[in-house]
N, CA, C and O of each residue as an XYZ file, in Angstrom:
796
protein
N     201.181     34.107     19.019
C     199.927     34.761     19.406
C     199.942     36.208     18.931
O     200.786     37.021     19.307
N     198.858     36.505     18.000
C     198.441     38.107     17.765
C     198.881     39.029     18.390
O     199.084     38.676     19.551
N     199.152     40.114     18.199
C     199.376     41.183     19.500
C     197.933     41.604     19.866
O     197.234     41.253     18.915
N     197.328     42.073     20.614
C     196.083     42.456     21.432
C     196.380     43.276     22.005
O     197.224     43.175     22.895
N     195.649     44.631     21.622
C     195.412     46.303     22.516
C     194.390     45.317     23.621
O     193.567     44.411     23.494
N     195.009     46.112     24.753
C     193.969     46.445     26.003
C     192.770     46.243     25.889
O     192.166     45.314     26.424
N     192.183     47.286     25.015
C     191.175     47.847     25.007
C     190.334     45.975     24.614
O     189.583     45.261     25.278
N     190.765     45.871     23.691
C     190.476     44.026     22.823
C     190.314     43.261     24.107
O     189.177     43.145     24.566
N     191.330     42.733     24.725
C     191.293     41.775     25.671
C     190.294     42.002     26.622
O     189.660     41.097     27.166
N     190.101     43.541     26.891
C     188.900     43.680     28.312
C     187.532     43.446     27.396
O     186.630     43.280     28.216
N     187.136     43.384     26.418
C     185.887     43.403     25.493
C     185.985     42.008     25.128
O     184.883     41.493     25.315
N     186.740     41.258     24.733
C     186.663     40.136     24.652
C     186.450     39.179     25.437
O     185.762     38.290     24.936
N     186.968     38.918     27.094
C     186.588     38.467     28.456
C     186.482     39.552     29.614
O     186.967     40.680     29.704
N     185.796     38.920     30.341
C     186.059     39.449     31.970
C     187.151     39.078     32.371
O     187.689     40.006     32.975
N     187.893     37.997     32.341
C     188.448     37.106     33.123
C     189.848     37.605     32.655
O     190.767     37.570     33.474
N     190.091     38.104     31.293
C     191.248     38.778     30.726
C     191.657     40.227     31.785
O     192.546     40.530     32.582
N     190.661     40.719     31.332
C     190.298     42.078     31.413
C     190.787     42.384     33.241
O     191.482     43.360     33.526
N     190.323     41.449     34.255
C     191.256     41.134     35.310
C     192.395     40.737     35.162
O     193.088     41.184     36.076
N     193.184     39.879     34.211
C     194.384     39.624     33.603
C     195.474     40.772     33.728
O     196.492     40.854     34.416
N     194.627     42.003     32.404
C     195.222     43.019     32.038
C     195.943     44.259     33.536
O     196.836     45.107     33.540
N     195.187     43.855     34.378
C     195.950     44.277     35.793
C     197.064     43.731     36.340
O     197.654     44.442     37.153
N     197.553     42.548     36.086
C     198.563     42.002     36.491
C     200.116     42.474     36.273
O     200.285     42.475     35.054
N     201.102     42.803     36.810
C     202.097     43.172     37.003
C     202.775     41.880     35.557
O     202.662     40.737     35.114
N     203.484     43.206     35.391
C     204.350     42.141     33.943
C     205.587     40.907     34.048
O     206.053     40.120     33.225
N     205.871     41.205     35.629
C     206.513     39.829     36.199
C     205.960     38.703     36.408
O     206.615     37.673     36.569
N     204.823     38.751     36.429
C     203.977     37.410     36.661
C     203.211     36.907     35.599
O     202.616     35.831     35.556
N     203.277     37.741     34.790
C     203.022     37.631     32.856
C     203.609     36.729     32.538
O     203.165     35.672     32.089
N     205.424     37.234     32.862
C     206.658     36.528     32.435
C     206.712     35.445     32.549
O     207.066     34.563     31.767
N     206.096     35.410     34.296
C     206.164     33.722     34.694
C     205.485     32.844     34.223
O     205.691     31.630     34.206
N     204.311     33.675     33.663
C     203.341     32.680     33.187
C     203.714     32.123     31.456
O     203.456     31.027     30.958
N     204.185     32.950     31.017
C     204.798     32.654     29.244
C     205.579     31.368     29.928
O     205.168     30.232     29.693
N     206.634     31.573     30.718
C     207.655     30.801     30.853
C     207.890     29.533     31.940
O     208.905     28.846     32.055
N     206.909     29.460     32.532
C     206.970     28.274     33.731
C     206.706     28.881     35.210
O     205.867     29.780     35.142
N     207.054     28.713     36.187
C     207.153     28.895     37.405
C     208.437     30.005     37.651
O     209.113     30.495     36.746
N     208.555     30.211     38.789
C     209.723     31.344     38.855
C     211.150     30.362     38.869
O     211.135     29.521     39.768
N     211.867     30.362     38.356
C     212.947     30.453     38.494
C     213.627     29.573     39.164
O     214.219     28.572     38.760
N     213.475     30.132     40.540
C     214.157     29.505     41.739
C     213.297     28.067     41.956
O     213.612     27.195     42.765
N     212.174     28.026     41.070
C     211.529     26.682     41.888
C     211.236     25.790     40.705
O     210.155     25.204     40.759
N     212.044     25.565     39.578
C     211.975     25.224     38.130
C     212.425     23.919     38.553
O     211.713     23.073     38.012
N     213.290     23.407     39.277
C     213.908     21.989     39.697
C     213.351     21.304     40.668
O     213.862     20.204     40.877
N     212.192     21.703     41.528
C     211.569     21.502     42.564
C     211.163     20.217     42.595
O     210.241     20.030     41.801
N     211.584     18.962     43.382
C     211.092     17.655     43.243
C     209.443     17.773     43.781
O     209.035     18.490     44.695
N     208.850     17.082     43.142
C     207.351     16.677     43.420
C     206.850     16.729     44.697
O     206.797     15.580     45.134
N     206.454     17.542     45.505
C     206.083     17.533     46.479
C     204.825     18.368     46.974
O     203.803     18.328     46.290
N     204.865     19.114     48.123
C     204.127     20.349     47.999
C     204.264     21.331     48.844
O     203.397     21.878     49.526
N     205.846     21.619     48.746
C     206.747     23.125     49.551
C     205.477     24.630     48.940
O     204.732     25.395     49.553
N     205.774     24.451     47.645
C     205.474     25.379     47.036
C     203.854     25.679     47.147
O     203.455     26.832     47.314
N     202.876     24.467     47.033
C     201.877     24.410     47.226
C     201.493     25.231     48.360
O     200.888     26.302     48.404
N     201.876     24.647     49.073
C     201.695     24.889     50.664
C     202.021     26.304     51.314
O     201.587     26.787     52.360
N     202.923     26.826     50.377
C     203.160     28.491     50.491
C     202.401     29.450     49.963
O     202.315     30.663     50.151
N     201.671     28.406     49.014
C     200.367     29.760     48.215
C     199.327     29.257     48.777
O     198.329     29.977     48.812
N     199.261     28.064     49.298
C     197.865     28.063     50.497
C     197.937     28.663     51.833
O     196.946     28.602     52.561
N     198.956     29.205     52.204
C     199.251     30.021     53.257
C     199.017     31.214     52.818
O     198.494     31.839     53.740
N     199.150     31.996     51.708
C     199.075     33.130     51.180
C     197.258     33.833     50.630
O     196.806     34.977     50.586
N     196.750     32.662     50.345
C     195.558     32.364     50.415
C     194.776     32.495     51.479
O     193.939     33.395     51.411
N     194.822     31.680     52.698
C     194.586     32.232     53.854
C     194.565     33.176     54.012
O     193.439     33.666     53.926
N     195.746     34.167     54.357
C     196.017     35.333     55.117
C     195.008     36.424     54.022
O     194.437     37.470     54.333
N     195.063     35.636     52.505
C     194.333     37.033     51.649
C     192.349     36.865     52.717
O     191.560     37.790     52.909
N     192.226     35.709     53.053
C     191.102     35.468     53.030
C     190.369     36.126     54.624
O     189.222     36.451     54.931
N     191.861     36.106     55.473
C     191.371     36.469     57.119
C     191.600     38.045     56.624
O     190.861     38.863     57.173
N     192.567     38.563     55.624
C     192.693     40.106     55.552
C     190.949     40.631     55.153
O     190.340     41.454     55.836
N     190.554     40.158     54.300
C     189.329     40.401     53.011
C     188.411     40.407     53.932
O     187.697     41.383     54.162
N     188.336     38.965     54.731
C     186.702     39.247     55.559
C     186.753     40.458     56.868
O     185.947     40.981     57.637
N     188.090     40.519     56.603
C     188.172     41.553     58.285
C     187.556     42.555     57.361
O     186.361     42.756     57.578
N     188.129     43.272     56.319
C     187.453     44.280     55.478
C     186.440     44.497     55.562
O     185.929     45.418     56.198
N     185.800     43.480     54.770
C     184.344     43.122     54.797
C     183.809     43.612     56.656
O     183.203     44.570     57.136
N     184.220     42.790     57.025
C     183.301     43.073     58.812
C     183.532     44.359     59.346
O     182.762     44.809     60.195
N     184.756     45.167     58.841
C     185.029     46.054     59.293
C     184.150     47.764     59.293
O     184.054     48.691     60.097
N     183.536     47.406     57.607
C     182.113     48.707     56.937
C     180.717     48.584     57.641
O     180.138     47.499     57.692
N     180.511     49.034     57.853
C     178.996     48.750     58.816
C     178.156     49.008     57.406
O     178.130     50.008     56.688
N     177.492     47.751     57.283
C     176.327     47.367     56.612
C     175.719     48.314     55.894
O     175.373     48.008     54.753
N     175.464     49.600     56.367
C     174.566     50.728     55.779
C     175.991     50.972     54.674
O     175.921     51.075     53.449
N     176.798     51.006     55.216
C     177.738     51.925     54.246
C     178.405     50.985     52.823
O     179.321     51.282     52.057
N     177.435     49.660     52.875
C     178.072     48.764     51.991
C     177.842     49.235     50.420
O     178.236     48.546     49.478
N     177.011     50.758     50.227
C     176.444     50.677     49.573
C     177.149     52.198     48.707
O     176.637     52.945     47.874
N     178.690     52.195     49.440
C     178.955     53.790     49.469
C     180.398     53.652     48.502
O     181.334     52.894     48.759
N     180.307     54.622     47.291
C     181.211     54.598     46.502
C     181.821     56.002     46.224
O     181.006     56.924     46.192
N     182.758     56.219     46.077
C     183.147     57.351     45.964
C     183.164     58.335     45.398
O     183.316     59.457     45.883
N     182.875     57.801     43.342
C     182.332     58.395     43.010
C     181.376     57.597     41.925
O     181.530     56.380     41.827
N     180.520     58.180     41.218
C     179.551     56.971     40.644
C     180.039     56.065     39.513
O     179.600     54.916     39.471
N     180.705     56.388     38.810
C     181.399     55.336     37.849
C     182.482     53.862     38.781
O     183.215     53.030     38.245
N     182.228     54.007     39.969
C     183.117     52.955     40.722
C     182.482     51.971     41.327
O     181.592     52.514     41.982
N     182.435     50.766     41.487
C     182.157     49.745     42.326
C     181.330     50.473     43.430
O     181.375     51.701     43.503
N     180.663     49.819     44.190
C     180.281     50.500     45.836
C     181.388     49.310     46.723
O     182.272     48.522     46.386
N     180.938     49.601     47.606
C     182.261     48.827     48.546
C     181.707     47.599     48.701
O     182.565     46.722     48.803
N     180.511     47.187     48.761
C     179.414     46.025     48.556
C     180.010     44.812     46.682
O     180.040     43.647     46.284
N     180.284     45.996     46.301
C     180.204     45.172     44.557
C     181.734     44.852     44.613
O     182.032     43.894     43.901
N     182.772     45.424     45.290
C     183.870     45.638     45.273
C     184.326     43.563     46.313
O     185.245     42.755     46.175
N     183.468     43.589     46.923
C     183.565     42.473     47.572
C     183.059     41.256     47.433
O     183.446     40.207     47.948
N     182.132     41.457     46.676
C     181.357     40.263     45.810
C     182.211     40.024     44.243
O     182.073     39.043     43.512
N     182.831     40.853     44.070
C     183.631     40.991     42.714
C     184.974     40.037     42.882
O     185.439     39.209     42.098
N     185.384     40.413     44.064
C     186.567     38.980     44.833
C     186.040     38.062     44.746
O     186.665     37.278     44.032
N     185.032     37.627     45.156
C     184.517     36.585     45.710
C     184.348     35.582     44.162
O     185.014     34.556     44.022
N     183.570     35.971     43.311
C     183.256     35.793     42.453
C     184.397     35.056     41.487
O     184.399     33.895     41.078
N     185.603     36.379     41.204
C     186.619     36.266     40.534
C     187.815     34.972     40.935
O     188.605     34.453     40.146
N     187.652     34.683     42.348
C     188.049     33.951     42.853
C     187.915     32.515     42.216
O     188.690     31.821     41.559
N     187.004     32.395     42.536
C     186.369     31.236     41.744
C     186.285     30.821     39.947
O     186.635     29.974     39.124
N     185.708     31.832     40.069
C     186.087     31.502     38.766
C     187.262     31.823     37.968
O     186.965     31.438     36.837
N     188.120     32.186     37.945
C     190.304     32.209     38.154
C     190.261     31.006     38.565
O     191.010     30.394     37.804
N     189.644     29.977     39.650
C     190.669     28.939     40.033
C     190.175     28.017     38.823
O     190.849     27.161     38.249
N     188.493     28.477     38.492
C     188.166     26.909     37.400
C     188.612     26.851     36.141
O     188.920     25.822     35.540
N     188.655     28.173     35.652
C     189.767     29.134     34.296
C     190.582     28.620     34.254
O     190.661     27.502     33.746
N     191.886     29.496     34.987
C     192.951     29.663     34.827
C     194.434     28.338     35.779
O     195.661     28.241     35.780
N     193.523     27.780     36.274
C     193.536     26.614     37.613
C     193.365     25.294     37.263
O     194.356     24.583     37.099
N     192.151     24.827     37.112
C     191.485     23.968     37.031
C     191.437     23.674     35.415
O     191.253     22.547     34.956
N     191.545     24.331     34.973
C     191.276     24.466     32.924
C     189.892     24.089     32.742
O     189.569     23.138     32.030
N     189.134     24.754     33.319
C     187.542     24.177     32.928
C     187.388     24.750     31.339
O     188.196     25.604     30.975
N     186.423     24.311     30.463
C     186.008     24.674     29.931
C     184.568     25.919     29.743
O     184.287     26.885     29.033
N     184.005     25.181     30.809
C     182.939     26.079     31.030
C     182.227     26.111     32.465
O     181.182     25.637     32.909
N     183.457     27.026     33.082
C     183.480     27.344     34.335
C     181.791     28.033     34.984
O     181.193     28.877     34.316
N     181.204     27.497     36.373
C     180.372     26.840     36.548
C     179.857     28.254     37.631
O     178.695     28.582     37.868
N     181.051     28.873     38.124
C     181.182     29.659     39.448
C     180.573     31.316     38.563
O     181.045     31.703     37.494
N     179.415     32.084     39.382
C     178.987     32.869     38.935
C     179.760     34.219     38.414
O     180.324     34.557     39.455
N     180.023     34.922     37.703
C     180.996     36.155     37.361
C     179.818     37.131     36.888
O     179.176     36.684     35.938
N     179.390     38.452     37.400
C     178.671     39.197     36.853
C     179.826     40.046     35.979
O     179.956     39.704     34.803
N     180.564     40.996     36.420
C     181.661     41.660     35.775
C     180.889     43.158     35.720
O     179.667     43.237     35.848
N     181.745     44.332     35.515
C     181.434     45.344     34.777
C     180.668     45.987     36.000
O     180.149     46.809     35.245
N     180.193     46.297     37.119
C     179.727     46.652     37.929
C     178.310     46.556     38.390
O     177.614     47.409     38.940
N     177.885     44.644     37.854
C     176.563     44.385     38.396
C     176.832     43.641     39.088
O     176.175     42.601     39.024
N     177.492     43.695     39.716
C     177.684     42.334     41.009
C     176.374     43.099     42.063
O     176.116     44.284     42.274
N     175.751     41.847     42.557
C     174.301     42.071     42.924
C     174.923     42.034     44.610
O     175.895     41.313     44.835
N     174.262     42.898     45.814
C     174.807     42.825     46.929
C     173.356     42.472     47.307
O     172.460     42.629     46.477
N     173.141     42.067     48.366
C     171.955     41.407     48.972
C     171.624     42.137     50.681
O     170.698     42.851     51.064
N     173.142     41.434     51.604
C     173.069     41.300     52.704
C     175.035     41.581     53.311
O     175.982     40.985     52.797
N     175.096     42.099     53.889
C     176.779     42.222     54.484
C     177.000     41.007     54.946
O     178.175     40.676     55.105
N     175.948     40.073     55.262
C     176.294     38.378     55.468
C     176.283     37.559     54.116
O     176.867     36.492     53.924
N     175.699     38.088     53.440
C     176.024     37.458     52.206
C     176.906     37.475     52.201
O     177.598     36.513     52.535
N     177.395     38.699     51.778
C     178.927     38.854     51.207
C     179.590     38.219     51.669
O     180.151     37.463     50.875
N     179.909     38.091     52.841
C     180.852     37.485     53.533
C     181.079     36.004     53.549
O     182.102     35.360     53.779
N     179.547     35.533     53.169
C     179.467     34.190     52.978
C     180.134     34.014     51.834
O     180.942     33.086     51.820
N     179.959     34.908     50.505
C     180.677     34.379     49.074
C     182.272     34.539     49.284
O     183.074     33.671     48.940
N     182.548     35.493     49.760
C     184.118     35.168     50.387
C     184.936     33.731     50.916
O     185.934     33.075     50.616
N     183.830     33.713     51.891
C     184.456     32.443     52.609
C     183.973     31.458     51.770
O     184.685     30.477     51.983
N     183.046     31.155     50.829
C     183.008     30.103     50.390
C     184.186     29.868     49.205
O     185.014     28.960     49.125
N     183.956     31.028     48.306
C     185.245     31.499     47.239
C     186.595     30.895     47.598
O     187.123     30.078     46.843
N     187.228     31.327     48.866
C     188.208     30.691     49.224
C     187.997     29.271     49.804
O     189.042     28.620     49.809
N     187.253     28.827     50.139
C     186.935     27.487     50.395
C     187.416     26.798     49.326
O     188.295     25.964     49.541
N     186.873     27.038     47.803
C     186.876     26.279     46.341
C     188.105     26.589     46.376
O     188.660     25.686     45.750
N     189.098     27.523     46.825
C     190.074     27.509     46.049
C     191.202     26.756     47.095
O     192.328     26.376     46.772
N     190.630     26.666     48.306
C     191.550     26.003     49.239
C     191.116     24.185     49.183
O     191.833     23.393     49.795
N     190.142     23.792     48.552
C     190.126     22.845     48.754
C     190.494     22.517     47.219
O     190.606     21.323     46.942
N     190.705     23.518     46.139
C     191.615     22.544     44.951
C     192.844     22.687     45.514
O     193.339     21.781     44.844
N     193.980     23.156     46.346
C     195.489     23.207     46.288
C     195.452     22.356     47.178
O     196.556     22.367     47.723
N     194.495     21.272     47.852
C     194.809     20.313     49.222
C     195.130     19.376     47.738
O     196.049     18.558     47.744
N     194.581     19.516     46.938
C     194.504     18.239     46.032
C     195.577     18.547     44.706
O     195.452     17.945     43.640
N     196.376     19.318     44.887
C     196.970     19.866     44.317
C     198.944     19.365     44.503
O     199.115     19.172     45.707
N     199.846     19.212     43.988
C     201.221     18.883     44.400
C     201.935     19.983     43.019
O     201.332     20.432     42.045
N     203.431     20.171     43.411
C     204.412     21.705     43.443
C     204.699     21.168     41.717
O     204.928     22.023     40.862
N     204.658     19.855     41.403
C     204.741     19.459     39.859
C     203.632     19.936     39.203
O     203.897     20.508     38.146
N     202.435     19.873     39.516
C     200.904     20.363     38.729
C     201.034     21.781     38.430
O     200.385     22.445     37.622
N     202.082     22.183     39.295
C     201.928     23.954     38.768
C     202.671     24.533     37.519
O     202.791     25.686     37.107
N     203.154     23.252     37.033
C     203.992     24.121     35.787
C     202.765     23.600     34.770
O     202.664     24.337     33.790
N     202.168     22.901     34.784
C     200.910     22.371     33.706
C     200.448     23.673     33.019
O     200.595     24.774     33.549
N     200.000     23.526     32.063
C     200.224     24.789     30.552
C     198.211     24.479     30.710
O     197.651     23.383     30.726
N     197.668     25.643     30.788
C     196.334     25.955     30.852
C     196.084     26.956     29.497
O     196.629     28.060     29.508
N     195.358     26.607     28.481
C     195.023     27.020     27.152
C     193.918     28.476     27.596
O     192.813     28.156     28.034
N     194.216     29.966     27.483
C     193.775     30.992     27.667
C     193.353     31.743     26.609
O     193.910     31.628     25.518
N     192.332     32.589     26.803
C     192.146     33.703     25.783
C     193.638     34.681     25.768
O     193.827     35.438     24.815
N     194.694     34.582     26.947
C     195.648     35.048     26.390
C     196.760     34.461     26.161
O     197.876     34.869     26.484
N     196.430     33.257     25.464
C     197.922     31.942     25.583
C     197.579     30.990     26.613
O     196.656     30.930     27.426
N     198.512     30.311     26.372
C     199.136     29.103     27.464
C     200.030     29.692     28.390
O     201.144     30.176     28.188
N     199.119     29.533     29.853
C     199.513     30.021     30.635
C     199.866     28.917     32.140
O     199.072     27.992     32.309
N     200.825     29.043     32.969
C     200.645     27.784     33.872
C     199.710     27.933     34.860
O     199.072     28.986     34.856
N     199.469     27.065     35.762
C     198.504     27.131     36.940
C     199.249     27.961     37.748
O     198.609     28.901     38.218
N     200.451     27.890     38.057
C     201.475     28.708     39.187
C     201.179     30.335     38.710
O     201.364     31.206     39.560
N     200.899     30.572     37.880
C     200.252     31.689     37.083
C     199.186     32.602     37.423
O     199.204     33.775     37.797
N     197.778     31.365     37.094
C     196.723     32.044     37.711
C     196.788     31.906     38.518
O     196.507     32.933     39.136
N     197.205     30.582     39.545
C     197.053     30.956     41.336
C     197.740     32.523     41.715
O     197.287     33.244     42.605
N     198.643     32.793     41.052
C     199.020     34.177     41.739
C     198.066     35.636     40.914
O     198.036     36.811     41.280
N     197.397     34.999     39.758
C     196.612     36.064     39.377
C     195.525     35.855     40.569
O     194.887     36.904     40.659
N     195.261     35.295     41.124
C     194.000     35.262     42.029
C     194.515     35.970     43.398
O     193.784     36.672     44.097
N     195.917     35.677     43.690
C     195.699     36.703     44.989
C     196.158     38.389     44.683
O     196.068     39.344     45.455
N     196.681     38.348     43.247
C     196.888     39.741     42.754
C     195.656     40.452     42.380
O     195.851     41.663     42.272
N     194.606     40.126     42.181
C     193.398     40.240     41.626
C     192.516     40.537     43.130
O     191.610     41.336     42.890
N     192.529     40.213     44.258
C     192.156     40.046     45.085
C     192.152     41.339     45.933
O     191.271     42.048     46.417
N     193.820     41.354     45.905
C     195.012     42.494     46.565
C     194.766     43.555     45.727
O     195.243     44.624     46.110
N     194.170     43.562     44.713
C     193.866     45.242     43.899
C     192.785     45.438     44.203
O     192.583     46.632     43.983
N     191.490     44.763     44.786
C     190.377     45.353     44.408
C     189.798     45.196     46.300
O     188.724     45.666     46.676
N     190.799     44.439     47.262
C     190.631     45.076     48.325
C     191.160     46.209     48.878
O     190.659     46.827     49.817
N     192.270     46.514     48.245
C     193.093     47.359     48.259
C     191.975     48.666     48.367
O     191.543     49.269     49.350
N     191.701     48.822     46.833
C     190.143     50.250     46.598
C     189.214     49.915     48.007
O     188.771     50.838     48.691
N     189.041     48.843     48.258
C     188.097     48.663     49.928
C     188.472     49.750     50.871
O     187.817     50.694     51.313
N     190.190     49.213     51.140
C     190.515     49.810     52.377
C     190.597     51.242     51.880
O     190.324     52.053     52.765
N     190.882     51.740     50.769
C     190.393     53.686     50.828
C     189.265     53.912     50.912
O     189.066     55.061     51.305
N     188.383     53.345     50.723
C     186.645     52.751     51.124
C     186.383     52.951     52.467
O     185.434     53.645     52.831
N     186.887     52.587     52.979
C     186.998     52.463     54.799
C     187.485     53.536     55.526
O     187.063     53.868     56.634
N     188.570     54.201     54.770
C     189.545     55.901     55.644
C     188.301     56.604     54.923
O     187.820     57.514     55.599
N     187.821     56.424     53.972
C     187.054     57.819     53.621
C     185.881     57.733     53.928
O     185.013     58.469     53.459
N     185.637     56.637     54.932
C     184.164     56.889     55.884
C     184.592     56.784     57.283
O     183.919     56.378     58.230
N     186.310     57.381     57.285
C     186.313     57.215     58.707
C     186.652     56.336     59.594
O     186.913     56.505     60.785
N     186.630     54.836     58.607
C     186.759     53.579     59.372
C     188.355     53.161     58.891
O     188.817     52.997     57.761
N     189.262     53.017     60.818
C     190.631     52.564     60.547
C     190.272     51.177     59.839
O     189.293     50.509     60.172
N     191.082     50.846     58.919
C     191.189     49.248     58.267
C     191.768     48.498     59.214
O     192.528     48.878     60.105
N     191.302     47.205     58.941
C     192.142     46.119     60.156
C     194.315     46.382     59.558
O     194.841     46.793     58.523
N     194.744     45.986     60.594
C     195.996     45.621     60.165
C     196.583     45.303     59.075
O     195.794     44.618     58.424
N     197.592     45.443     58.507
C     197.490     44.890     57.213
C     198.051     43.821     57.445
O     198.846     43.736     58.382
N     197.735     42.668     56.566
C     198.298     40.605     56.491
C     198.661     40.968     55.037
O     198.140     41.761     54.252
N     199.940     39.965     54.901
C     200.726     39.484     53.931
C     199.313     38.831     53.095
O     198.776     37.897     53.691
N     198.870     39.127     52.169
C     198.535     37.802     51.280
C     197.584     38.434     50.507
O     196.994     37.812     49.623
């Protein structure tokens, strides 16, 4: 595969361009299989079952977020070149989904809406919350159907062949960066963030 500047991969997809955030250990994993320790793993779903737990907790952390901004302020960014805290949460939601039909699922022509680039459209603070919970819904109801062998399966990318064990963790890394900008969203209007959850 070509070498590719940054700059290339974010102009060429959205879906990269969230990629290009990913920590270079989970790059690794993805060139090369699953981690390591779970390369011999008989067919089951130990492993499954630990990133649907991880999933969860991203999903009870995210909506607490979400419930936590009072509605007026969904609309408040810090400075104008940034997300508002509204786009910042529909941008999960979104990415979610479409990462699991991508990078997951190997769709070809993934079905789940992606605006990108900072038009994610906000409506209602119940909206939002609804695309959250549904987002993780799609992605909790592909790993019920899912077993710990399917995750080394090689998914054809704009950046390589990459495994599913791969993007499932680009989706809660992807998740974990851009709630992350939420919760300084929240101290700088004042509002303590919920607790922090693993996921």
């Amino acid at each position: 595969m070509a070498h590719l500047s940054r700059r290339a991969i974010v102009k060429g997809s959205p879906l990269a361009a969230i990629a290009v955030c990913m920590p270079k250990c989970l790059c690794a994993m993805g060139a090369t299989g699953v981690a390591p320790m779970h390369e011999n793993v008989s067919p089951g779903r130990a492993i499954v079952d630990t990133i649907a737990e991880g999933v969860r907790q991203s999903r009870a952390y995210t909506v607490e977020c979400a419930t936590a901004m009072p509605e007026e302020k969904y609309s408040f960014r810090p400075v104008p070149e940034v997300r508002s805290f509204g786009q910042q949460l529909v941008h999960i939601a979104q990415a979610n989904g479409s990462i699991m039909e991508w990078h997951v699922e190997g769709k070809k022509n993934p079905s789940w809406p992606y605006s990108g680039d900072g038009k994610e459209r906000v409506t209602s603070k119940a909206d939002v919350i609804a695309q959250l919970n549904a987002s993780y819904d799609y992605i909790e109801k592909g790993l019920s159907q899912m077993t710990d062998d399917r995750l080394q399966d090689r998914i054809k990318t704009e950046m390589g062949e990459l495994t599913k064990y791969w993007g499932l963790h680009l989706i809660l890394d992807h998740a974990t960066h851009h709630r992350g900008q939420g919760v300084v969203y929240l101290r700088i209007n004042g509002i303590k963030p919920p607790e922090y959850r693993a996921g």
